[in-house]
Structures are given as structure tokens and as C-alpha cells.
MARBA-3410 file (N, C-alpha, C, O; in Angstrom, 1 decimal):
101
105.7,133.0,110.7,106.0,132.2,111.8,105.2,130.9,111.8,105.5,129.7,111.9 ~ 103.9,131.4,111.6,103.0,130.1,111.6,103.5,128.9,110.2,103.5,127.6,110.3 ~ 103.8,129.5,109.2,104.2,128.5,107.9,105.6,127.7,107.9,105.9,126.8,107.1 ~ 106.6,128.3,109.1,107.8,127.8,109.8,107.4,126.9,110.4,107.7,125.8,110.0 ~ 106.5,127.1,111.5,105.9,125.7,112.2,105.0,124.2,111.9,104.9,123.1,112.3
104.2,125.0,111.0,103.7,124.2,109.5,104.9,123.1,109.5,105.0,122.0,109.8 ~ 105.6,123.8,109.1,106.7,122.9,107.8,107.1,122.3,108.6,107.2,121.1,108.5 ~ 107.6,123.1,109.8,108.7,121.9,110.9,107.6,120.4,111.2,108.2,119.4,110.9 ~ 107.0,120.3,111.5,105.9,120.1,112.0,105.5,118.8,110.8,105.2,117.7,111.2 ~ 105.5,119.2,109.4,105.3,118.6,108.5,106.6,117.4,108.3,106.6,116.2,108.2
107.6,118.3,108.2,108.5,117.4,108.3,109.2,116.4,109.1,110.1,115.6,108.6 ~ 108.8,116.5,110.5,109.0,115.4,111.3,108.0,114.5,111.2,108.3,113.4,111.6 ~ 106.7,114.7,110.8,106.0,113.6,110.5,106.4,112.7,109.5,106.5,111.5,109.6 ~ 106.7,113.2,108.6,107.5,112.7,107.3,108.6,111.7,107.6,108.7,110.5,107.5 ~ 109.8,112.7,108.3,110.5,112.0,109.0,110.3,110.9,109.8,111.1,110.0,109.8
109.1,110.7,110.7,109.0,109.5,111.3,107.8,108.7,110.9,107.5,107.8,111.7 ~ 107.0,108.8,109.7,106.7,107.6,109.1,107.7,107.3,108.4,107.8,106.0,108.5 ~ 108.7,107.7,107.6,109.2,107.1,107.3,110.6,106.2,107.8,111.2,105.5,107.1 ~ 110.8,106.5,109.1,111.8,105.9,110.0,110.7,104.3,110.3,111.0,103.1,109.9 ~ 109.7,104.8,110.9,108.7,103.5,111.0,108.7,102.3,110.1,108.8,101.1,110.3
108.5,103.2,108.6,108.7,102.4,107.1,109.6,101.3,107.3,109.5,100.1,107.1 ~ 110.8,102.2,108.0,112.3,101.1,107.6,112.5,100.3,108.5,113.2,99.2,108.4 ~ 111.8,100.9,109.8,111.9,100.0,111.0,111.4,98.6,110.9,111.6,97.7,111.7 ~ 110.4,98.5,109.6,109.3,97.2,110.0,110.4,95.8,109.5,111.0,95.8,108.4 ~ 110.4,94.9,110.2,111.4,93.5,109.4,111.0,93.3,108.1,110.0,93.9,107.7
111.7,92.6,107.4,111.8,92.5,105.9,110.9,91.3,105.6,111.1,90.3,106.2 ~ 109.8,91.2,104.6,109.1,90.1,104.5,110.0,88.9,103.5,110.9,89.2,102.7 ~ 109.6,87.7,103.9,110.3,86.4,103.0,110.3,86.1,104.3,109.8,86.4,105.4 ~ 111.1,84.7,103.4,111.2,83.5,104.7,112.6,83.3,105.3,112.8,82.6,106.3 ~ 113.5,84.3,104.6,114.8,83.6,105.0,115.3,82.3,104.9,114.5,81.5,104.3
116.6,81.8,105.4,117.0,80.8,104.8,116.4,79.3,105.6,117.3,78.5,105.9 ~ 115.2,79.1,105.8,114.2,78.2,105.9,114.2,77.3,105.1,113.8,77.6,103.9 ~ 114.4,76.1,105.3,114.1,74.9,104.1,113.0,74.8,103.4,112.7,73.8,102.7 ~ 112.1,75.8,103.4,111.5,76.1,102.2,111.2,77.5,101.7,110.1,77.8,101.2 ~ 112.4,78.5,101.9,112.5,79.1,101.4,112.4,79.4,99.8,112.2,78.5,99.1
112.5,80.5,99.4,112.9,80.5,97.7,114.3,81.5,97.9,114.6,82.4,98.7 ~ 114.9,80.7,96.8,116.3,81.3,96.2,117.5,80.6,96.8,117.3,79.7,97.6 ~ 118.5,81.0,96.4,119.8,80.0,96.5,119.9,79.2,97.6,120.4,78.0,97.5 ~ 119.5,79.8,98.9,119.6,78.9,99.9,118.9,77.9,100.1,119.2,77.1,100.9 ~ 117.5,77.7,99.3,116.2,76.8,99.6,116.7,75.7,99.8,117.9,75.4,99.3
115.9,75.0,100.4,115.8,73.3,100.7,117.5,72.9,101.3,117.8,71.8,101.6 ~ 118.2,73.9,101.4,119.6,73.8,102.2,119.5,73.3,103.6,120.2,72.4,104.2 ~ 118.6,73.9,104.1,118.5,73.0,105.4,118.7,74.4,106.4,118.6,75.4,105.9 ~ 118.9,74.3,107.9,119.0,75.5,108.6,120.3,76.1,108.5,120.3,77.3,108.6 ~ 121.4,75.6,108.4,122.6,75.9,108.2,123.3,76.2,107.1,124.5,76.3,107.0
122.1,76.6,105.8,122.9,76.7,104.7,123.7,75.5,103.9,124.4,75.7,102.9 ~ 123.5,74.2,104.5,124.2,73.4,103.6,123.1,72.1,103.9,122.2,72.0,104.7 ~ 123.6,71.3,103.0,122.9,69.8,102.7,123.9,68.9,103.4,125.1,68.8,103.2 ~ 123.0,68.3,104.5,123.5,67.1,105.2,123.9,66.1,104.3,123.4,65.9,103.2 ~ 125.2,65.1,105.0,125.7,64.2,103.7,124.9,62.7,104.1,125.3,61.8,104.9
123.8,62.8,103.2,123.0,61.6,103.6,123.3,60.6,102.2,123.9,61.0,101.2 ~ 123.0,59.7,102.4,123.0,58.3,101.4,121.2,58.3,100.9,120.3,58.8,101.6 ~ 121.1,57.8,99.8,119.8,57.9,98.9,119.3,56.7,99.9,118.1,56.9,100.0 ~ 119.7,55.8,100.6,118.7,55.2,101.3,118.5,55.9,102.8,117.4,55.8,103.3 ~ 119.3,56.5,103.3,118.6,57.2,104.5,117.5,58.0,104.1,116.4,58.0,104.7
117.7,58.8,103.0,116.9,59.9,102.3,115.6,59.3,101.9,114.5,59.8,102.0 ~ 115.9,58.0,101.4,114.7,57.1,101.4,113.6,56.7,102.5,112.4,56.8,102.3 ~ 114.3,56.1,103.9,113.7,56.2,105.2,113.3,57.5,105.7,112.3,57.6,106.4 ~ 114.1,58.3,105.2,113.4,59.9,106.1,112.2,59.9,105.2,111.1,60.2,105.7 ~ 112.1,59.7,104.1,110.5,59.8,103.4,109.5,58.8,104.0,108.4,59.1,104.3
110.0,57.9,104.1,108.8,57.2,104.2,108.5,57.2,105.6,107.3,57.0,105.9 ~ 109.3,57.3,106.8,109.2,57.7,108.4,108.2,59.2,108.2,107.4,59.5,109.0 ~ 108.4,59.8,107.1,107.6,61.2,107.5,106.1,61.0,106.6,105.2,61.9,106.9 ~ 105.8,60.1,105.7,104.7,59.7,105.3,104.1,58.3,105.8,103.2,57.7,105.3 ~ 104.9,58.0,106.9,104.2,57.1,108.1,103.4,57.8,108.9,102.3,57.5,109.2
104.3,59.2,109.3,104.0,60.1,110.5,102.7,60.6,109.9,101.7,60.5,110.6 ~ 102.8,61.2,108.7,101.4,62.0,108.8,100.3,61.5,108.3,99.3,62.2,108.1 ~ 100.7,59.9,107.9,99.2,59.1,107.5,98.7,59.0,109.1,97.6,59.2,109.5 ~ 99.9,58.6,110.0,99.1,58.7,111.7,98.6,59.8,112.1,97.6,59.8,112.8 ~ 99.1,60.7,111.8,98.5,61.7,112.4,96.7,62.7,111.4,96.0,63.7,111.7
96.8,61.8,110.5,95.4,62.0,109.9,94.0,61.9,111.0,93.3,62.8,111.3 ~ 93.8,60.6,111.4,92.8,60.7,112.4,92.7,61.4,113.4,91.6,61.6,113.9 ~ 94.1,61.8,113.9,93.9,62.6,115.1,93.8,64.3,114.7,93.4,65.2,115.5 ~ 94.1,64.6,113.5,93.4,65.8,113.4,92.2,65.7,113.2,91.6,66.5,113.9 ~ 91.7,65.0,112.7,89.8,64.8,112.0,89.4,64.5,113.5,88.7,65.3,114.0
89.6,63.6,114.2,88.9,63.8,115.7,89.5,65.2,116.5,88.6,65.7,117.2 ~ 90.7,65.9,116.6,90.2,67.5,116.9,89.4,68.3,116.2,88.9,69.3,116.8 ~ 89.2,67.9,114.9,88.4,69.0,113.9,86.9,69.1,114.6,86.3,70.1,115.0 ~ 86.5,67.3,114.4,85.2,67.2,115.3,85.3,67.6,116.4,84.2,68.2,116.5 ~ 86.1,68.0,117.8,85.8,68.2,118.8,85.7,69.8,119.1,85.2,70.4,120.0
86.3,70.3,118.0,86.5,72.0,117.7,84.8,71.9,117.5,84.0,72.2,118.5 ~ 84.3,71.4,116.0,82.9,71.7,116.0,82.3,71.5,117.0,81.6,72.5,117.2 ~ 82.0,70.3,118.4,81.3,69.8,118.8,81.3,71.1,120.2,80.3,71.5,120.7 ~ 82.7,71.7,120.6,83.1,72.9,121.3,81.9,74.1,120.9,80.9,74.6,121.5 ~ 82.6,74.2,119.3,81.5,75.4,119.1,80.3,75.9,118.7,80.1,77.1,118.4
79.2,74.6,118.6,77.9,74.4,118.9,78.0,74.5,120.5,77.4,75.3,121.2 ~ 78.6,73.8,120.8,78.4,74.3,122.9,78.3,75.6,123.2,77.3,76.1,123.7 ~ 79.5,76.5,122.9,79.5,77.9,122.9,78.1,78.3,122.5,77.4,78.7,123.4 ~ 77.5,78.3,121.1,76.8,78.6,120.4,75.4,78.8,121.0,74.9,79.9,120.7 ~ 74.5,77.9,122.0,73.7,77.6,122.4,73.2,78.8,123.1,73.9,79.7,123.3
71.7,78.8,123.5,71.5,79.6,123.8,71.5,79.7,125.7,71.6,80.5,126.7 ~ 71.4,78.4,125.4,71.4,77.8,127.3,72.0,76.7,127.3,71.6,75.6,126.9 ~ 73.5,77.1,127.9,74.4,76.2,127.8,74.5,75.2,128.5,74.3,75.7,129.6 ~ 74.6,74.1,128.7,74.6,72.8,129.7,75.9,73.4,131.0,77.1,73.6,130.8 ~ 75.4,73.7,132.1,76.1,74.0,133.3,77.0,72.3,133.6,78.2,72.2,134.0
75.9,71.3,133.4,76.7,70.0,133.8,78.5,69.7,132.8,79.6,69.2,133.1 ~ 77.7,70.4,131.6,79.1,69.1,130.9,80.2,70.1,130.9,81.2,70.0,130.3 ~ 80.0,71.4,131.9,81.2,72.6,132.2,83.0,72.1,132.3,83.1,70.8,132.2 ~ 83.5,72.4,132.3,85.2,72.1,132.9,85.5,72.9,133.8,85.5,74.1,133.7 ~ 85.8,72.1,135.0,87.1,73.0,135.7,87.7,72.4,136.4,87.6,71.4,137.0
88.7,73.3,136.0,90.4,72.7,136.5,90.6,71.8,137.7,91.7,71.5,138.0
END
């Protein structure tokens, strides 16, 4: 009786890690414009917009405008992250330079 219950016992565990196994989403990127495999760089829809080499030309250089601008403003959050967590850090924190809402 007791090696009947064993087993039962054994085997629903079995059974439900392995249900969990199957349950978990599948890793990759799916059809993401930078995905890998047949779909990559297709765009969200599976297909390539019908652009002209000079639009395609502007969207490059509009997007390597964008993130030469946005260079300094990450490097001044970077500093303000550090400057945050020397504040935390302290042992006796400045009550004045506090925030509230």
C-alpha cells in the first residue's frame, strides 16, 4: 500500500514539473527586427516597407542625428545616478537637499 502511494505520489510530481517545463514561453526573439532567421530585419509585419535608397538614406542619418543628441543626455543621467548614489551611500544624509513631492 505504502509503495502504491510512493509511486502515485512520484508520479504526479513528475507529471507536474513536467507540465510546468512546457508551460514556460519559448526563448528567442520572435519576428522582431532584429531577430535571427528568415524573418529578421523584415520589420513588425514580416515584410520590408517599399522605401527608395534615399529615404533609407534619411532614416539613417535622422537616426544617427538622434543618438549623437542623445549622447550627452545620457552621460548627464549617468552622473546624476552616481551623484544619487554617493547620497544614499552616506552615512549622515543631508535632510536639506531631500525631495518631496
Amino acid at each position: 500500500m505504502r509503495t502504491k502511494i510512493g509511486v502515485a505520489i512520484a508520479a504526479l510530481l513528475v507529471i507536474g514539473l513536467v507540465a510546468t517545463a512546457f508551460a514556460q514561453p519559448m526563448r528567442g526573439r520572435g519576428k522582431l527586427p532584429h531577430a535571427v532567421g528568415p524573418e529578421a530585419g523584415k520589420g513588425w509585419m514580416g515584410i520590408t516597407p517599399p522605401l527608395t535608397t534615399e529615404q533609407m538614406e534619411k532614416i539613417t542619418a535622422m537616426r544617427i542625428d538622434h543618438q549623437k543628441g542623445t549622447i550627452d543626455l545620457r552621460a548627464d543621467l549617468q552622473k546624476k545616478e552616481l551623484d544619487l548614489r554617493t547620497l544614499m551611500m552616506a552615512e549622515k544624509p543631508n535632510e536639506s537637499r531631500r525631495w518631496e513631492p
